[in-house]
PDB file of N, CA, C and O in Angstrom:
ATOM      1  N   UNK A   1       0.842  -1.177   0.000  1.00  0.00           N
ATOM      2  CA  UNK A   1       0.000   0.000   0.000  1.00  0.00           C
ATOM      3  C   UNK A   1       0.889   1.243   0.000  1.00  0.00           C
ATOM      4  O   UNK A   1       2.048   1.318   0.406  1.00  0.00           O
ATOM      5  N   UNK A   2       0.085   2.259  -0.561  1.00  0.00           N
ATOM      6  CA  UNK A   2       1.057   3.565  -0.682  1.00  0.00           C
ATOM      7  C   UNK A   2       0.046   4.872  -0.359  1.00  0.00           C
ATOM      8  O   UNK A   2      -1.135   4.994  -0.685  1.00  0.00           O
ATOM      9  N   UNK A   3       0.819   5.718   0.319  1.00  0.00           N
ATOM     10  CA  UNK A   3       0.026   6.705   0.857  1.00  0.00           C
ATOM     11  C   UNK A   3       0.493   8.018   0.825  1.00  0.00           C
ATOM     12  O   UNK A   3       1.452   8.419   1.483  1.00  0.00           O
ATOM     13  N   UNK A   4      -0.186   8.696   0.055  1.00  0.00           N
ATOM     14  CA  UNK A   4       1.211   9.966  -0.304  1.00  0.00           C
ATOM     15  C   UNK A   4      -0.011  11.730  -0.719  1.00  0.00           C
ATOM     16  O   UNK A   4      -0.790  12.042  -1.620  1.00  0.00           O
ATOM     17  N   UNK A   5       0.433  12.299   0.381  1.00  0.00           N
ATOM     18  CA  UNK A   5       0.342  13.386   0.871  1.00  0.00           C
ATOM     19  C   UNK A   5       0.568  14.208   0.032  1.00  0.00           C
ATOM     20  O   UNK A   5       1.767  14.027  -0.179  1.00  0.00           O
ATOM     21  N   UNK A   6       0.168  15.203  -0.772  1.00  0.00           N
ATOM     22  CA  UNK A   6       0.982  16.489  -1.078  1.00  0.00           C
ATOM     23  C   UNK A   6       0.456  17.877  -0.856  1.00  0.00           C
ATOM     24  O   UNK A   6      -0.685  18.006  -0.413  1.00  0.00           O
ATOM     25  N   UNK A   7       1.009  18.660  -1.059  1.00  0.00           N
ATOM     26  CA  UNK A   7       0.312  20.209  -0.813  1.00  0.00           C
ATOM     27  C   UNK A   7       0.392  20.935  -2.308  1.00  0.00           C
ATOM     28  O   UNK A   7       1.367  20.785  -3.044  1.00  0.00           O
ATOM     29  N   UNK A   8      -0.514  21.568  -2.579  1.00  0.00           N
ATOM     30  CA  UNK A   8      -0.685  22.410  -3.777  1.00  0.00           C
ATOM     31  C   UNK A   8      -1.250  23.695  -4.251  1.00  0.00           C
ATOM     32  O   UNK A   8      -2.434  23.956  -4.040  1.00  0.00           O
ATOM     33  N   UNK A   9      -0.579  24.391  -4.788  1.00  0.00           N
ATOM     34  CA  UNK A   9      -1.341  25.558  -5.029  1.00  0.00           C
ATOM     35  C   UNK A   9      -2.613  25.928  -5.503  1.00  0.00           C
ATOM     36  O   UNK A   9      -2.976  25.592  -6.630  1.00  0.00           O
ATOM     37  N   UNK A  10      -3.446  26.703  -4.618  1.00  0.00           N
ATOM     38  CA  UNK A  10      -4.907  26.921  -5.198  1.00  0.00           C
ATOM     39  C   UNK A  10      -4.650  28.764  -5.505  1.00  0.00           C
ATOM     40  O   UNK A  10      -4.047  29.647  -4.895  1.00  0.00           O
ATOM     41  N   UNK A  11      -5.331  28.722  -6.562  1.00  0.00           N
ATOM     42  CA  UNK A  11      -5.543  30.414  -6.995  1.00  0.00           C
ATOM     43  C   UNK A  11      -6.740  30.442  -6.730  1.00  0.00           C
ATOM     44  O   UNK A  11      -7.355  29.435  -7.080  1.00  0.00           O
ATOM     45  N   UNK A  12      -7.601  31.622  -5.988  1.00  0.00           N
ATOM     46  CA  UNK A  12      -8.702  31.993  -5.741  1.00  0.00           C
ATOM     47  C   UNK A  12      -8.793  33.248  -6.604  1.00  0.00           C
ATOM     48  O   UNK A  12      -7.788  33.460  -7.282  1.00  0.00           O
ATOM     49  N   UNK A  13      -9.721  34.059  -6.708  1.00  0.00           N
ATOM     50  CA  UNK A  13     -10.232  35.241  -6.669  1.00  0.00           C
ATOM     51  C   UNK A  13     -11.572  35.912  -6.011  1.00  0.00           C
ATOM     52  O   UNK A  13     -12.762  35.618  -5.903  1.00  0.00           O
ATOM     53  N   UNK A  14     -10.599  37.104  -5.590  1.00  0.00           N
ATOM     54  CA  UNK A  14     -11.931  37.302  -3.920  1.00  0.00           C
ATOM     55  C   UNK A  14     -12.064  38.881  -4.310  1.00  0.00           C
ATOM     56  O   UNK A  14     -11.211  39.763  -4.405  1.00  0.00           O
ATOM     57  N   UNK A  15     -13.707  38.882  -4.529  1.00  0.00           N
ATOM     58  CA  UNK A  15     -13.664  40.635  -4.865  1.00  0.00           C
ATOM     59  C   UNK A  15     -14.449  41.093  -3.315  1.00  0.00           C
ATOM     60  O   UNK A  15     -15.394  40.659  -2.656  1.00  0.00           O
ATOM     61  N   UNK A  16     -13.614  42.039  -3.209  1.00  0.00           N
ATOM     62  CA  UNK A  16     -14.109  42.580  -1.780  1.00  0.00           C
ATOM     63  C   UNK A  16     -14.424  44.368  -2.793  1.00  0.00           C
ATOM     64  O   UNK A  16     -14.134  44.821  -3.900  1.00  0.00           O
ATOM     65  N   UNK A  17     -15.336  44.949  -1.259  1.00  0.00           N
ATOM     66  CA  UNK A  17     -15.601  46.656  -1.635  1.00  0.00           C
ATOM     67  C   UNK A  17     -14.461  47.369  -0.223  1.00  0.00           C
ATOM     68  O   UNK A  17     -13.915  46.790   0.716  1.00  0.00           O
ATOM     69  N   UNK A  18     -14.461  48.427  -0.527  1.00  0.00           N
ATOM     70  CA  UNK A  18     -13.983  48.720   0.290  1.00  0.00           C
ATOM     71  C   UNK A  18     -14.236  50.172   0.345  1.00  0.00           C
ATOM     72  O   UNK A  18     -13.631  50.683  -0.597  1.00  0.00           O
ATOM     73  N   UNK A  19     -15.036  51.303   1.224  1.00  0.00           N
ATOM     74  CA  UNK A  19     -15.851  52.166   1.180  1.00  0.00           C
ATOM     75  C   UNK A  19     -15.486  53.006   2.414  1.00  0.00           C
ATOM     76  O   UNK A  19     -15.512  52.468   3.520  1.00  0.00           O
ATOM     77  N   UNK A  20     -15.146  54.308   2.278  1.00  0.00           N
ATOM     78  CA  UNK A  20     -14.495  55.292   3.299  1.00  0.00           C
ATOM     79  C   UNK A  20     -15.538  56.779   2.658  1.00  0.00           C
ATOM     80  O   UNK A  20     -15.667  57.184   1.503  1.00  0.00           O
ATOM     81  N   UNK A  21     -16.080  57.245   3.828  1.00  0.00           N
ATOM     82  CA  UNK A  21     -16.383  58.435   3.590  1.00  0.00           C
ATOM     83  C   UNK A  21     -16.118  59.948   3.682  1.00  0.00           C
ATOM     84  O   UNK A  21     -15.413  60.463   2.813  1.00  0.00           O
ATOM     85  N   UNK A  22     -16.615  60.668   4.636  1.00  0.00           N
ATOM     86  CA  UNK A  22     -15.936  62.690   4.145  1.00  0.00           C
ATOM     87  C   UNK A  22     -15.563  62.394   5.841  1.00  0.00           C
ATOM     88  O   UNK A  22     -14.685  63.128   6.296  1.00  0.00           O
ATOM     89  N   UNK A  23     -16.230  61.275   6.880  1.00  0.00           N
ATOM     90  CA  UNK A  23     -16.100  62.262   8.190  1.00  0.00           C
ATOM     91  C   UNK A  23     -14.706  60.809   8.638  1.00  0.00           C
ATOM     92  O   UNK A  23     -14.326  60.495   9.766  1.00  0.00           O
ATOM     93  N   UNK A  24     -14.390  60.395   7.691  1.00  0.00           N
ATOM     94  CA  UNK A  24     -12.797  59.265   8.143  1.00  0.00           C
ATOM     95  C   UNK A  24     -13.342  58.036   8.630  1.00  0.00           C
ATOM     96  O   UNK A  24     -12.541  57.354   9.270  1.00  0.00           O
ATOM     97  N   UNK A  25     -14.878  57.423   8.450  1.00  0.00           N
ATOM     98  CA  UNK A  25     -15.107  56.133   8.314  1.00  0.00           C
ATOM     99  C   UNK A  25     -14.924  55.384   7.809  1.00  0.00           C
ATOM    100  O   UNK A  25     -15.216  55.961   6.761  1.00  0.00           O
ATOM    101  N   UNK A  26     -14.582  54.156   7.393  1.00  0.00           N
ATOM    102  CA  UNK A  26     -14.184  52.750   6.579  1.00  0.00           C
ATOM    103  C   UNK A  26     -15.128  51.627   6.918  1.00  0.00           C
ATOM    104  O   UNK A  26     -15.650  51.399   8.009  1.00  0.00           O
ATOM    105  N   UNK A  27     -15.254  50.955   5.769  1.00  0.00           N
ATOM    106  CA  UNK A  27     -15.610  49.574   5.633  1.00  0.00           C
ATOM    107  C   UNK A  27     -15.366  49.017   4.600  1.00  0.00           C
ATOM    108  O   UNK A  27     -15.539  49.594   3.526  1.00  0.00           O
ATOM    109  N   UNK A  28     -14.801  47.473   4.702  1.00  0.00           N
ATOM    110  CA  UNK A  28     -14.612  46.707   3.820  1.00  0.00           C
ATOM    111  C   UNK A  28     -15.576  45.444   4.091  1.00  0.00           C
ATOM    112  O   UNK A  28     -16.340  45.363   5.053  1.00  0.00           O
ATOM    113  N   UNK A  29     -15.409  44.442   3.051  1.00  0.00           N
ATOM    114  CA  UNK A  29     -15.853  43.411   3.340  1.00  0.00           C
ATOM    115  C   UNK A  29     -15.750  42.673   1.720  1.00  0.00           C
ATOM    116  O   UNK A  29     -15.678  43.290   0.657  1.00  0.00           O
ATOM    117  N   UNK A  30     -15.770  41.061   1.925  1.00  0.00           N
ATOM    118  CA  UNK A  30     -15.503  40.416   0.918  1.00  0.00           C
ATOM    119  C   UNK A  30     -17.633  39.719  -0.119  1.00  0.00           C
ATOM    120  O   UNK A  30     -18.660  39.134   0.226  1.00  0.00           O
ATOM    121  N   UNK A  31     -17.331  40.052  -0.767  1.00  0.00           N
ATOM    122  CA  UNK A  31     -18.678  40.775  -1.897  1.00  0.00           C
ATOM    123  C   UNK A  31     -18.639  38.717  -2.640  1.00  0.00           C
ATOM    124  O   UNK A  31     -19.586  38.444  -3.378  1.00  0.00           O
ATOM    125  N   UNK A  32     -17.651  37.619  -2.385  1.00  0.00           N
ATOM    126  CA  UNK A  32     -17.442  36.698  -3.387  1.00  0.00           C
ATOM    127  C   UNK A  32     -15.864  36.456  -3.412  1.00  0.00           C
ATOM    128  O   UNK A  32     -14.870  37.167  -3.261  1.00  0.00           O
ATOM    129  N   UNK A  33     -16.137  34.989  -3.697  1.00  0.00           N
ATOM    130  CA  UNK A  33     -14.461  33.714  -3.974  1.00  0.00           C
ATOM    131  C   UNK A  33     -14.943  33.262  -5.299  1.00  0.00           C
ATOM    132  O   UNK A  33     -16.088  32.916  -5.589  1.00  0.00           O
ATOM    133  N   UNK A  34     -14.074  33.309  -5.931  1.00  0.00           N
ATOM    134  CA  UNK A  34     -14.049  32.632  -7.410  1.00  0.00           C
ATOM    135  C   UNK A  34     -12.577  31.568  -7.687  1.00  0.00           C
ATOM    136  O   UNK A  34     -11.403  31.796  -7.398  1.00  0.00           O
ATOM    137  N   UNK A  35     -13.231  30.305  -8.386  1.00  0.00           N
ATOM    138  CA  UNK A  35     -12.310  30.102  -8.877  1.00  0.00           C
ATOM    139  C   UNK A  35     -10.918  30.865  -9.943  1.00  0.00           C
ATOM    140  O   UNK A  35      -9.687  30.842  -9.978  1.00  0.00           O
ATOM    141  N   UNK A  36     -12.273  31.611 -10.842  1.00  0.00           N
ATOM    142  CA  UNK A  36     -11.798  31.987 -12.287  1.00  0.00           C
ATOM    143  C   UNK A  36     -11.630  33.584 -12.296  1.00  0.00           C
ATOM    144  O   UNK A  36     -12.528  34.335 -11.915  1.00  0.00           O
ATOM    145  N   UNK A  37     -10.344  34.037 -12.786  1.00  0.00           N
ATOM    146  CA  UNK A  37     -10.087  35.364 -12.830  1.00  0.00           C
ATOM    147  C   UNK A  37     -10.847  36.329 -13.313  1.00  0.00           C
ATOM    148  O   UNK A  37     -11.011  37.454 -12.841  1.00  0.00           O
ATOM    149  N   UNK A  38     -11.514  35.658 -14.689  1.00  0.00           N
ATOM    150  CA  UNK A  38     -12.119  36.517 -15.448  1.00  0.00           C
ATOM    151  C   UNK A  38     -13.333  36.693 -14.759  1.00  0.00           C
ATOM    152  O   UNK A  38     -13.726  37.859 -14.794  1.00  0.00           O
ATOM    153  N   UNK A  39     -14.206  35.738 -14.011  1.00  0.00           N
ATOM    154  CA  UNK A  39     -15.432  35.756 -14.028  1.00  0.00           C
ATOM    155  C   UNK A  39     -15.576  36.906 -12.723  1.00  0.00           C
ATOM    156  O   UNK A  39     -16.395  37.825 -12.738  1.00  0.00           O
ATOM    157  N   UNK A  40     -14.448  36.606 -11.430  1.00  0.00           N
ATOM    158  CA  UNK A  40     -14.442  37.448 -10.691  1.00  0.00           C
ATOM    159  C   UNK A  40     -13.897  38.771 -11.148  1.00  0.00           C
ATOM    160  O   UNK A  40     -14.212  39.570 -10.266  1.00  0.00           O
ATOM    161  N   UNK A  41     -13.278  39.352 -12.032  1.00  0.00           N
ATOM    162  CA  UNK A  41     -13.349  40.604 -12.675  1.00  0.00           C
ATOM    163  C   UNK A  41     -14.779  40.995 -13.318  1.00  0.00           C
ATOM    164  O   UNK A  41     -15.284  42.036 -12.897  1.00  0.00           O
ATOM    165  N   UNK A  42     -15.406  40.335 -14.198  1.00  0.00           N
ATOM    166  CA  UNK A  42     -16.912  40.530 -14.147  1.00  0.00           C
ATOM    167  C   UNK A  42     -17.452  40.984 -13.356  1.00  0.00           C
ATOM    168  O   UNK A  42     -18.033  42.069 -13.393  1.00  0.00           O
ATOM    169  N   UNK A  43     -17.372  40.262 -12.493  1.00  0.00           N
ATOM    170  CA  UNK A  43     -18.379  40.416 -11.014  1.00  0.00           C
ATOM    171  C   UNK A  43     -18.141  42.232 -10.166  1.00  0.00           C
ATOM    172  O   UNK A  43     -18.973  43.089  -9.869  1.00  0.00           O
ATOM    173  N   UNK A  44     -16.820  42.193 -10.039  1.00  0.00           N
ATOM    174  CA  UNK A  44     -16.513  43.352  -9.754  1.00  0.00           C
ATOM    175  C   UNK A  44     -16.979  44.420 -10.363  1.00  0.00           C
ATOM    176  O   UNK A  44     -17.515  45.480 -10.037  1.00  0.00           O
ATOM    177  N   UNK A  45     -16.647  43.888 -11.323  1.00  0.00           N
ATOM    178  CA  UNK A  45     -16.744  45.284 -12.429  1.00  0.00           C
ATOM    179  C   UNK A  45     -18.756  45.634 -12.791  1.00  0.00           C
ATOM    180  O   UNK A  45     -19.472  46.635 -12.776  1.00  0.00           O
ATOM    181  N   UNK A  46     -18.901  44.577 -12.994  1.00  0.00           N
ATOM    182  CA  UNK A  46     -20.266  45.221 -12.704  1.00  0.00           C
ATOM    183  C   UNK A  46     -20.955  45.723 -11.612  1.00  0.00           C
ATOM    184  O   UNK A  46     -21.897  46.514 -11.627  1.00  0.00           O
ATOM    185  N   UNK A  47     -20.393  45.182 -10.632  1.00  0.00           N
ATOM    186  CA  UNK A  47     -21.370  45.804  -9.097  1.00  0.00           C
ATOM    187  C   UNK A  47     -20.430  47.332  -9.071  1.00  0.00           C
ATOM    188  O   UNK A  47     -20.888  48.247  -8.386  1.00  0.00           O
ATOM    189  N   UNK A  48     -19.270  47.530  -9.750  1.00  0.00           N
ATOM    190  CA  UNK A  48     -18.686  49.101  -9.125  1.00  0.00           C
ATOM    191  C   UNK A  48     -19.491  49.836 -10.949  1.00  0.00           C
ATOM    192  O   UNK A  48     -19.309  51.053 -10.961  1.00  0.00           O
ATOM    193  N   UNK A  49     -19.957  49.530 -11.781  1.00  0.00           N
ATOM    194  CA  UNK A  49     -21.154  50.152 -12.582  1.00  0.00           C
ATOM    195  C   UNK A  49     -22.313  50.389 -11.837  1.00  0.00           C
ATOM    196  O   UNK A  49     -22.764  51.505 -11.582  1.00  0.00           O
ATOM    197  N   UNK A  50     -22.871  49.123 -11.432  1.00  0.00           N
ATOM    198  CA  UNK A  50     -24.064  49.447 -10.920  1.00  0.00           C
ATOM    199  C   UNK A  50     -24.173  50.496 -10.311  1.00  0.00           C
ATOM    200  O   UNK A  50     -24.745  51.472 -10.797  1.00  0.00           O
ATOM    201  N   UNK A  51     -23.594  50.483  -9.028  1.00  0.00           N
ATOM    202  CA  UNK A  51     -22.871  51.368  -8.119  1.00  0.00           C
ATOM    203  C   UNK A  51     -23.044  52.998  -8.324  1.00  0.00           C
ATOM    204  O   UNK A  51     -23.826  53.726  -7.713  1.00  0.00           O
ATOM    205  N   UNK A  52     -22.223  53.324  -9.218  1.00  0.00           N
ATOM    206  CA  UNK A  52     -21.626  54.462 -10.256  1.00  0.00           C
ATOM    207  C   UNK A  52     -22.961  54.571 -10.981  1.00  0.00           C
ATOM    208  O   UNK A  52     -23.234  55.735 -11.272  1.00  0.00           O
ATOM    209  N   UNK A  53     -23.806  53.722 -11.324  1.00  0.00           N
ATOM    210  CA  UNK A  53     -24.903  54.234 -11.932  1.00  0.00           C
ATOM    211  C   UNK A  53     -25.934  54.342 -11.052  1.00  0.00           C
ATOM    212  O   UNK A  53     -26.900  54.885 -11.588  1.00  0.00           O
ATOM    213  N   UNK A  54     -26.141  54.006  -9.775  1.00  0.00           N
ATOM    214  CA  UNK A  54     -27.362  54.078  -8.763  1.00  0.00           C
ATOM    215  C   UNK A  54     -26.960  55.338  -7.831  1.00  0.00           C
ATOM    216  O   UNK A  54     -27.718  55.685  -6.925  1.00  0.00           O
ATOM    217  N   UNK A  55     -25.569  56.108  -8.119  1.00  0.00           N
ATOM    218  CA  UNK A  55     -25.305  57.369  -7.117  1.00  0.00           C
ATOM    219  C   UNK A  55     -25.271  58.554  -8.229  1.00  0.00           C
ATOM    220  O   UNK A  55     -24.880  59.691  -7.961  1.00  0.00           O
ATOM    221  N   UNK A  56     -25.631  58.233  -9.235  1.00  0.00           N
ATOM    222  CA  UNK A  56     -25.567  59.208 -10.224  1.00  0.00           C
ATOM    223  C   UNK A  56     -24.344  60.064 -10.886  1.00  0.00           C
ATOM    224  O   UNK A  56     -24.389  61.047 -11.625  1.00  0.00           O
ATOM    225  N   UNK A  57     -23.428  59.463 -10.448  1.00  0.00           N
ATOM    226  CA  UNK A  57     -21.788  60.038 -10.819  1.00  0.00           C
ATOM    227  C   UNK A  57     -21.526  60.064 -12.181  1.00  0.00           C
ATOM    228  O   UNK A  57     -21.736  59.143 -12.970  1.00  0.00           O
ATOM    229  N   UNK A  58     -20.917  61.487 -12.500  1.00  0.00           N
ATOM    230  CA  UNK A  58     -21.015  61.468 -13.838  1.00  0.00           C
ATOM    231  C   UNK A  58     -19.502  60.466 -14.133  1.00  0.00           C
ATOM    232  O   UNK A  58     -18.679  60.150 -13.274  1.00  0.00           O
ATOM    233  N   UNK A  59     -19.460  59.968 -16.228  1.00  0.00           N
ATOM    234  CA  UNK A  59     -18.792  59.236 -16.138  1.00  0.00           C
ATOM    235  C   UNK A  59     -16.869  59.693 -15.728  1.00  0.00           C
ATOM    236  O   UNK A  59     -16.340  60.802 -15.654  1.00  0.00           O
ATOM    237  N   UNK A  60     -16.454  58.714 -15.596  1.00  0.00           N
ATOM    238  CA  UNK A  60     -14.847  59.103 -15.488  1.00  0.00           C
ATOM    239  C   UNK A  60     -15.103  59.652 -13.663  1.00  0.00           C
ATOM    240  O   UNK A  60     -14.046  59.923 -13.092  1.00  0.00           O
ATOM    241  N   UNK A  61     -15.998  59.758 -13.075  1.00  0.00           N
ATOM    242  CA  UNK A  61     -15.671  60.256 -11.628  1.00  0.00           C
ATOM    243  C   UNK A  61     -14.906  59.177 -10.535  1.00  0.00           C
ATOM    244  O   UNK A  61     -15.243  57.994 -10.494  1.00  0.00           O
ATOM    245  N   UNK A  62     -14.236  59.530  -9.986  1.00  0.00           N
ATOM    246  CA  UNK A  62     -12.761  58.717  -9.485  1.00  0.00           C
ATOM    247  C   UNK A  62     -13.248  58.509  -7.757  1.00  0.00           C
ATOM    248  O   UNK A  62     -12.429  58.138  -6.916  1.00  0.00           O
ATOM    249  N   UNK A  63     -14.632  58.800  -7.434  1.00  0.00           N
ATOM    250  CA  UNK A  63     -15.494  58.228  -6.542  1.00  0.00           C
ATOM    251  C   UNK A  63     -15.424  56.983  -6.240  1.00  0.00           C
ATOM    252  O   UNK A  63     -15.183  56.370  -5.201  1.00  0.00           O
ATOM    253  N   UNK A  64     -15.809  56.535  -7.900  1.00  0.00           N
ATOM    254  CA  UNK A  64     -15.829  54.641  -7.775  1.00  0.00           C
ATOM    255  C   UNK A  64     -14.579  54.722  -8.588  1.00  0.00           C
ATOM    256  O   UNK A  64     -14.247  55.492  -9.490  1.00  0.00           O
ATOM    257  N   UNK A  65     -13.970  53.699  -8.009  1.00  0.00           N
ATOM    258  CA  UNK A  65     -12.568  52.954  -8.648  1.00  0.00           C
ATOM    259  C   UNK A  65     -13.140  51.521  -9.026  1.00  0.00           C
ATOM    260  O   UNK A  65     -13.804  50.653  -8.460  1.00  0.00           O
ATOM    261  N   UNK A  66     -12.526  51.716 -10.311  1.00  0.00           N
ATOM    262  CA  UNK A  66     -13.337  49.910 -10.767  1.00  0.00           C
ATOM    263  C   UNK A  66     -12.383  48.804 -10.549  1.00  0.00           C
ATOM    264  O   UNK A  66     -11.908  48.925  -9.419  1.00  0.00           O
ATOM    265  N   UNK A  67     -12.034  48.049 -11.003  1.00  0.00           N
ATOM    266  CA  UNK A  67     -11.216  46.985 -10.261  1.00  0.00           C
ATOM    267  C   UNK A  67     -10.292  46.764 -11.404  1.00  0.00           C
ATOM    268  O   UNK A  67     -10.676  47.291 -12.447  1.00  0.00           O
ATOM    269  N   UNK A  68      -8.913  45.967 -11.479  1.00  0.00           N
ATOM    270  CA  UNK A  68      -7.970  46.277 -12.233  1.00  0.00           C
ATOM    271  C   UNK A  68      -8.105  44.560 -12.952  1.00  0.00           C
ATOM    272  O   UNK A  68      -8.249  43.603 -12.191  1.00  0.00           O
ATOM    273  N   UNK A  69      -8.059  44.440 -13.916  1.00  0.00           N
ATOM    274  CA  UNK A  69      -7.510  43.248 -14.186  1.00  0.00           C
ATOM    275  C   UNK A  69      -6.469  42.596 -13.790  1.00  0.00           C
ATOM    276  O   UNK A  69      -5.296  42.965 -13.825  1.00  0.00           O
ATOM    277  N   UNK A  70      -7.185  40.991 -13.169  1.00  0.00           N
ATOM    278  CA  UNK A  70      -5.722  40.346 -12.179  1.00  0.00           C
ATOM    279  C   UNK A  70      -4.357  40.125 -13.147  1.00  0.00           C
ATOM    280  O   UNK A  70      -4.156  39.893 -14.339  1.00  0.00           O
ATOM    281  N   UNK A  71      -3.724  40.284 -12.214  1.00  0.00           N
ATOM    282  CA  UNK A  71      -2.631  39.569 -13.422  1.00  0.00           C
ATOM    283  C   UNK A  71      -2.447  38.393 -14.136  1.00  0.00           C
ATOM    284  O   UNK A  71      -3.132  37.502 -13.634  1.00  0.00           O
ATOM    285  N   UNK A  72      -1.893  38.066 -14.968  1.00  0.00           N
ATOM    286  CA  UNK A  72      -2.135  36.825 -15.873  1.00  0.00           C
ATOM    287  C   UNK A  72      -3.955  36.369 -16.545  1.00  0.00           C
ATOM    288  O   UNK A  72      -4.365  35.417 -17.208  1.00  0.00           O
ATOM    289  N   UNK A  73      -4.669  37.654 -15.926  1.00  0.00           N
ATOM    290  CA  UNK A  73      -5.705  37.290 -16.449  1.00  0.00           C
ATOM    291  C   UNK A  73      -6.052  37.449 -17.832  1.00  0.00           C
ATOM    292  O   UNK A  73      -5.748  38.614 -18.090  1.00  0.00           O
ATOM    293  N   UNK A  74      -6.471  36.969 -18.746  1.00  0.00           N
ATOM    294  CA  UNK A  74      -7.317  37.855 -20.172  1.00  0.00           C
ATOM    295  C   UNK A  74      -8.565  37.730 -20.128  1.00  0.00           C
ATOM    296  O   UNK A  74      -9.253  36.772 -19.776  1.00  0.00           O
ATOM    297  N   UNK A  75      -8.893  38.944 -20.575  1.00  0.00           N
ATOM    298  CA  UNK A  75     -10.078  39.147 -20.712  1.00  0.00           C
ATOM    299  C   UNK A  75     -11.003  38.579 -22.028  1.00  0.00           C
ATOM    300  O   UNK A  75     -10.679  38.944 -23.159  1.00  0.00           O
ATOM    301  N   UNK A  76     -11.888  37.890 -21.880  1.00  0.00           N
ATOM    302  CA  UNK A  76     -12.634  37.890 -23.043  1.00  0.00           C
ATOM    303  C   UNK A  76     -13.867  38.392 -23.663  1.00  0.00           C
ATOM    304  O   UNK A  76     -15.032  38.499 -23.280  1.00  0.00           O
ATOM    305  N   UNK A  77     -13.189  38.684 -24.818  1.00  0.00           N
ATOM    306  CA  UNK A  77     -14.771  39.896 -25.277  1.00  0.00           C
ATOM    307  C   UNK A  77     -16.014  38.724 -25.180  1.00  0.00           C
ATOM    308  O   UNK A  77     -15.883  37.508 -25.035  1.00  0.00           O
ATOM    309  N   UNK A  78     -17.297  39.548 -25.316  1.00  0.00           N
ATOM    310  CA  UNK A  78     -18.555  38.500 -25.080  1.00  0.00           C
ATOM    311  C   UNK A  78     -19.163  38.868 -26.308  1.00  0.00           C
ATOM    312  O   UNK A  78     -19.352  39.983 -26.794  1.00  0.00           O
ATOM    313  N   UNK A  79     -19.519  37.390 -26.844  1.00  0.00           N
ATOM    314  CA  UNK A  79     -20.133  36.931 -28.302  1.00  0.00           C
ATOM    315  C   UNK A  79     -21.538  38.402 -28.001  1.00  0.00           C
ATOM    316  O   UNK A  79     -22.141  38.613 -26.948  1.00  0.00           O
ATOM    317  N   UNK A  80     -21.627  38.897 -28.865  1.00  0.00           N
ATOM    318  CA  UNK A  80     -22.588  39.738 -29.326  1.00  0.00           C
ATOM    319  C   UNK A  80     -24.144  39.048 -29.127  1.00  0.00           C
ATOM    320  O   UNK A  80     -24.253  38.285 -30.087  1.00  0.00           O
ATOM    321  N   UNK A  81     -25.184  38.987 -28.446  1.00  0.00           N
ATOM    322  CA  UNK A  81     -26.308  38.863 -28.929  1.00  0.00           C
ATOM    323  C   UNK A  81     -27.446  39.006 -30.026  1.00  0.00           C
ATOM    324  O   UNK A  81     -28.408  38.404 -30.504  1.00  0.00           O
ATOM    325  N   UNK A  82     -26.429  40.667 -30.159  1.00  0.00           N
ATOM    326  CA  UNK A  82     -27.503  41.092 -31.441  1.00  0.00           C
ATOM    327  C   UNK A  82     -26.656  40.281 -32.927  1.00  0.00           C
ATOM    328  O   UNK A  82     -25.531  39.883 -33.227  1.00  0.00           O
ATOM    329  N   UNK A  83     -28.155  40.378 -33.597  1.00  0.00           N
ATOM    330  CA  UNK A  83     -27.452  39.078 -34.911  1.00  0.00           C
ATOM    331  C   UNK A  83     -28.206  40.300 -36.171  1.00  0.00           C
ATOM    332  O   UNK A  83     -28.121  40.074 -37.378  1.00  0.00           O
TER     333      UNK A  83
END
C-alpha cells in the first residue's frame, strides 16, 4: 500500500468593496471567492457600474474605482447577442 500526501497551489479570486467616507469612516468586506479570474473581474466590475450608476456620478468620476484586471488574467470579449 502507498500513501502519499501532497500540498498544492490553489488560486482563488476574492472581490471585496472597500468604502471610506468625508467624516474618516471605513468599511470593507468580501462581496465573493471565485475560482476563475475573469469571471471574478466581471463580477466586480459590474457591481462598481451598478454602483456608479445608482449614485448618479457622472462618467470618469474617481469616486468609484473599478477593479484592475488580475494579473495573468485575459479578458474575453462577449459573443454579441444582437445578430
Amino acid at each position: 500500500m502507498k500513501i502519499e500526501y501532497k500540498v498544492r497551489p490553489v488560486t482563488r479570486y476574492v472581490v471585496t468593496k472597500y468604502e471610506n467616507d468625508c467624516e474618516g469612516s471605513a468599511s470593507s468586506g468580501c462581496l465573493g471567492e471565485y475560482d476563475n479570474g475573469q469571471l471574478a473581474y466581471e463580477v466586480a466590475y459590474a457591481l462598481a457600474r451598478a454602483e456608479h450608476q445608482r449614485l448618479g456620478f457622472p462618467p470618469g468620476d474617481m469616486r468609484i474605482i473599478y477593479p484592475a484586471i488580475p494579473e495573468g488574467v485575459t479578458i474575453e470579449p462577449k459573443a454579441s447577442s444582437l445578430g
